[in-house]
C-alpha positions in Angstrom: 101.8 113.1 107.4 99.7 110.6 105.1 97.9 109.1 108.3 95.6 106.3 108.1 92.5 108.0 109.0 91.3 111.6 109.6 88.5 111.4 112.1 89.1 109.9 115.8 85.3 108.6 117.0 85.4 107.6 120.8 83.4 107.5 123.5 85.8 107.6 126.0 86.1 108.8 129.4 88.4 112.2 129.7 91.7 110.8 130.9 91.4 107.8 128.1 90.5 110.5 125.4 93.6 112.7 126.9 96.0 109.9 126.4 94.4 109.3 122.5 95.0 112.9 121.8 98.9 113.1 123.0 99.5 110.3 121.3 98.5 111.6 118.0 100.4 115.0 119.0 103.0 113.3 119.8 103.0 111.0 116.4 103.3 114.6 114.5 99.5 114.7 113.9 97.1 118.1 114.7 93.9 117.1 116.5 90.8 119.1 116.9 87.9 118.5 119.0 85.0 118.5 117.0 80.9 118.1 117.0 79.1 116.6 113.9 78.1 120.4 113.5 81.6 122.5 113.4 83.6 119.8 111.9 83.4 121.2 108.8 85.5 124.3 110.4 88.4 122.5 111.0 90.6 121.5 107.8 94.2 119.9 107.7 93.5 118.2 110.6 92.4 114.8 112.6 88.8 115.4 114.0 88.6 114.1 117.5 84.5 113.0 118.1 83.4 112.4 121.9 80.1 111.5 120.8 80.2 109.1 117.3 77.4 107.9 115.5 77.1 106.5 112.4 75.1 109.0 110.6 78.4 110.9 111.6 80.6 108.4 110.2 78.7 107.9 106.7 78.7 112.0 106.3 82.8 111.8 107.0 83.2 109.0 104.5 81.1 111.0 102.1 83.1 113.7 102.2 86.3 111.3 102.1 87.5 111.7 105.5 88.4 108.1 107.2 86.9 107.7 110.3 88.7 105.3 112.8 86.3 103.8 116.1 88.9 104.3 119.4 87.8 102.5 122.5 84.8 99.5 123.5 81.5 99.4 121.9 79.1 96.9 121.8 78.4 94.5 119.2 75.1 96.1 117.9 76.8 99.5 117.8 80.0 97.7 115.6 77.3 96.4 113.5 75.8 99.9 112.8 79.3 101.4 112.4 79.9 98.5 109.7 77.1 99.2 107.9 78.3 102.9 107.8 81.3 101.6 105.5 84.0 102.2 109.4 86.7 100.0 107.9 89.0 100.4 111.4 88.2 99.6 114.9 91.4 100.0 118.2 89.9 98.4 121.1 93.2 97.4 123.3 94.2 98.2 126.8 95.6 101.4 126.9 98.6 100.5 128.6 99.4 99.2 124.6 98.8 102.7 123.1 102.1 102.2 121.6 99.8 99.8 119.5 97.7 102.2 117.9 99.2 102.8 114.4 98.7 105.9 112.6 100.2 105.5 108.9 100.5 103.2 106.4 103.3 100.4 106.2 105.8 101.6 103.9 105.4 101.4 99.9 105.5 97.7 98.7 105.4 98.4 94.8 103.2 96.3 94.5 99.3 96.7 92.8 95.5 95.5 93.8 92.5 95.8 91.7 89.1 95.1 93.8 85.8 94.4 92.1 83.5 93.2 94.1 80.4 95.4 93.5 79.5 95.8 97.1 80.3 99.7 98.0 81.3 98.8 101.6 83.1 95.7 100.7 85.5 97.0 98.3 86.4 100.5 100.4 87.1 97.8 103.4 89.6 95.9 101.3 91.0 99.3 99.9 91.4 100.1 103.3 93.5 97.3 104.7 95.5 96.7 101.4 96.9 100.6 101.5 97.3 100.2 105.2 99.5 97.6 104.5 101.4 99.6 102.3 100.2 98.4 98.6 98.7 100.8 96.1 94.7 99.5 95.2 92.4 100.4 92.7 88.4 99.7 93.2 86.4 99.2 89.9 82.5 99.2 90.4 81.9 97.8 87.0 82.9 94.8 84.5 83.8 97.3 81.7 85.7 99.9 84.0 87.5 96.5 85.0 89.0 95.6 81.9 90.2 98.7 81.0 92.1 99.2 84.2 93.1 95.8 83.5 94.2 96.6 80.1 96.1 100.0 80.7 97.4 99.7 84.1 99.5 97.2 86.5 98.4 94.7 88.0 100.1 92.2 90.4 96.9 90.6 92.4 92.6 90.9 91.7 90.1 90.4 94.0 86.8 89.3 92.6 83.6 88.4 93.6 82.1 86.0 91.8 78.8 85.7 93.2 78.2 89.6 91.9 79.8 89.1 88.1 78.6 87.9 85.3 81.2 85.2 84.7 80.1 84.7 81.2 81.0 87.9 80.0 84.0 88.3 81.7 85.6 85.2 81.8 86.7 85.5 78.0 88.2 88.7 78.6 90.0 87.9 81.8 91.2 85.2 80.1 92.5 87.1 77.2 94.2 89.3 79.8 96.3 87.1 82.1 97.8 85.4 79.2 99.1 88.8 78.4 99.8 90.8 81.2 99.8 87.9 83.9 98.4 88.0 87.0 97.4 86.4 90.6 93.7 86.2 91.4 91.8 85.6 94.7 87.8 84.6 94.0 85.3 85.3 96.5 82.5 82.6 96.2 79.1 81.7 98.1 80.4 77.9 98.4 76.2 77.4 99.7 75.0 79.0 96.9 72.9 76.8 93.7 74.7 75.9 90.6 78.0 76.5 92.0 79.8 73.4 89.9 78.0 75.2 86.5 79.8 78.3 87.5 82.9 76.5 88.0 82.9 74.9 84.2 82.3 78.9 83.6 86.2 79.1 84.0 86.3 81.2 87.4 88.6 78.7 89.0 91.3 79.2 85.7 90.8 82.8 86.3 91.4 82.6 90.1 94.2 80.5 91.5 92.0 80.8 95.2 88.7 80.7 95.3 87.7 81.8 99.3 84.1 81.1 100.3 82.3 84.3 101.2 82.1 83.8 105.0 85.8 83.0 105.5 87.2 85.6 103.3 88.7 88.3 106.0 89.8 85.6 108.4 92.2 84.0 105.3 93.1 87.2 103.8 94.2 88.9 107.5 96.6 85.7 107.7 97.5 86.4 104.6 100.7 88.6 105.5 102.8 89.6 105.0 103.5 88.1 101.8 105.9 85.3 101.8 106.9 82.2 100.6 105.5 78.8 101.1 106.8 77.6 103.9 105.8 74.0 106.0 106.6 75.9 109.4 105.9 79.5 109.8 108.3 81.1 112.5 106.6 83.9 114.2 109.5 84.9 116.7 113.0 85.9 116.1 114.8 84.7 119.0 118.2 85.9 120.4 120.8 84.6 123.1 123.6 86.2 125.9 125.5 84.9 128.1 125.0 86.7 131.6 126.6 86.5 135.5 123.8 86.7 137.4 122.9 85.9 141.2 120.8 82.6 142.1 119.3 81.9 145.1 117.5 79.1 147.0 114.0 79.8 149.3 112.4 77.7 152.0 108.6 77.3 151.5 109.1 79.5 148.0 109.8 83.1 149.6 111.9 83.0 152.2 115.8 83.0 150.9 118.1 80.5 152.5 121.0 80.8 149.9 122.3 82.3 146.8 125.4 82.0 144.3 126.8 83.9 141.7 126.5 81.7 138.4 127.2 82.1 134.3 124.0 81.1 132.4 122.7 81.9 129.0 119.4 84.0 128.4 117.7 83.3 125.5 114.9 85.9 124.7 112.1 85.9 121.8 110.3 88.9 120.3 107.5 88.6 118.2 108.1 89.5 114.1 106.4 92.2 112.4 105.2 93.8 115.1 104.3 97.1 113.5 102.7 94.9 110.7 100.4 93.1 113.4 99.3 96.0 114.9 97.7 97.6 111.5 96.0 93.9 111.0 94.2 93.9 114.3 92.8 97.5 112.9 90.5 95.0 110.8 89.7 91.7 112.9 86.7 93.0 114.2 85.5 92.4 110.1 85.7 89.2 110.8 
C-alpha cells in the first residue's frame, strides 16, 4: 500500500497508542514498534515511535522515510518538528480516528513543479500536493527548472519570487508559457523593498497569483479541490425523506403529556469531500 507516511511519532499514552496501531492494521498497513536505535531493523514497514524527537525525524527524512506527528504537542515542540522538514501533524479526538487518513487521494493527472529554493518549503508543498493525489516535481535550481520545464508536463508552478533571480528567468519563462502553456502561483514578500521594480520585471505576466509570503498555506489549503469559479460555494450535499414518525407534547420540557403519529419530511446534510478534508487538516498546523 503507497501510504502517506512511514514513521508514526507519538507520545501517547498506551490505550491511545493501541487504538493508532489497530487502525493502521486494520487499514492493511504492518506496524513495528521502534526506538531511534533498531529502526533501521525493521524494513517494509510503518515505524511506530513512543518517544519522537526531531533529531529522529530529520534522520527519517534523510533516509526518505515520512514521518507523521500522532497526538498533542505543544507549540515550541511543532516549531522544532517544523524545522525538521515534519510536513504532517493528526491532532483530533480520537473518537474521529476514522479521520486519520493513510494514502493519497486518488490519481488526478494532473502536474506541479515547485521551486522555491527553501529545502523545507518545497518537500512541505510536495507533500500536500501528492497527498492530494497530483504528481509534483521539486527543482532546487533556475537551470534544473527550465529543463524540466522544457521536457516534461506541466499544468501548475509554484515559485518564489523573493528567492529567484527574476531577471534571468523571466525571459525564459516567458518563452516557455507561450509554448507549452501553463498556470502559475508566485509567492512574494508584499513588505519587502523594491517590490513595484520587481513587478515591471514581468513576475506578475509570469504568475496569474501572486500570494504574499505569510498568507500562502492558508490560500493554497482553501484552494481545493480544484473547481470552477463559483459566486457561492456549497459545502453540503443535502438529501430529503419523507418519514411516519411519533410526536409528542411535554409539560415543563420533560415530562410527556401527549403524542401523535404524524408524516413529516427529514431533510439531512453531510458535509462534501470529506475524505479530501481530512488529508488538508494533515497540513493546517503550517499555517
Amino acid at each position: 500500500m503507497d501510504s502517506l507516511f512511514g514513521a508514526v511519532l507519538t507520545q501517547l499514552p498506551e490505550l491511545e497508542k493501541n487504538l493508532i496501531i489497530s487502525w493502521l492494521q486494520v487499514n492493511g498497513l504492518v506496524v513495528k514498534e521502534c526506538t531511534s536505535k533498531n529502526w533501521k531493523d525493521f524494513p517494509d514497514c510503518v515505524r511506530l515511535f513512543s518517544k519522537p524527537s526531531p533529531e529522529l525525524a530529520k534522520e527519517l527524512l534523510d533516509w526518505s522515510i515520512e514521518p507523521i506527528l500522532c497526538g498533542k504537542f505543544t507549540n515550541e515542540e511543532k516549531e522544532k518538528f517544523k524545522a525538521a522538514g515534519v510536513s504532517t501533524l493528526w491532532e483530533k479526538s480520537f473518537s474521529n480516528i476514522h479521520t486519520f487518513s493513510i494514502i493519497p487521494l486518488p490519481d488526478k493527472k494532473l502536474t506541479w513543479v515547485v521551486c522555491t529554493k527553501n529545502p523545507i518549503l518545497d518537500h512541505n508543498i510536495s507533500m500536500f500536493l501528492k497527498t492530494m493525489g497530483f504528481l509534483v516535481y521539486t527543482e532546487g535550481n533556475s537551470e534544473f527548472l527550465i529543463k524540466r520545464l522544457l521536457v516534461g508536463p506541466c499544468h501548475f508552478l509554484i515559485l518564489d519570487w523573493d528567492q529567484i533571480d527574476a531577471k534571468i528567468l523571466v525571459p525564459h519563462l516567458q518563452k516557455i508559457k507561450g509554448e507549452k502553456p501553463f498556470l502559475s502561483i508566485g509567492i512574494k514578500d508584499f513588505n519587502k523593498e523594491h517590490l513595484y521594480r520587481d513587478l515591471k520585471m514581468g513576475i506578475s505576466g509570469i504568475s496569474e497569483v501572486l500570494i504574499d509570503n505569510q498568507d500562502f498555506w492558508k490560500v493554497l489549503l482553501e484552494s481545493f479541490p480544484l473547481t470552477a469559479n463559483l459566486d457561492v460555494e456549497k459545502s453540503w450535499s443535502e438529501s430529503a425523506k419523507t418519514v411516519s414518525k411519533l410526536t409528542f407534547s411535554f409539560q415543563e420540557k420533560h415530562i410527556p403529556v401527549s403524542m401523535k403519529q404524524v408524516d413529516t419530511t427529514i431533510i439531512s446534510a453531510l458535509p462534501l469531500h470529506q475524505e479530501l478534508k481530512h488529508r488538508i487538516d494533515l497540513f493546517r498546523w503550517l499555517v
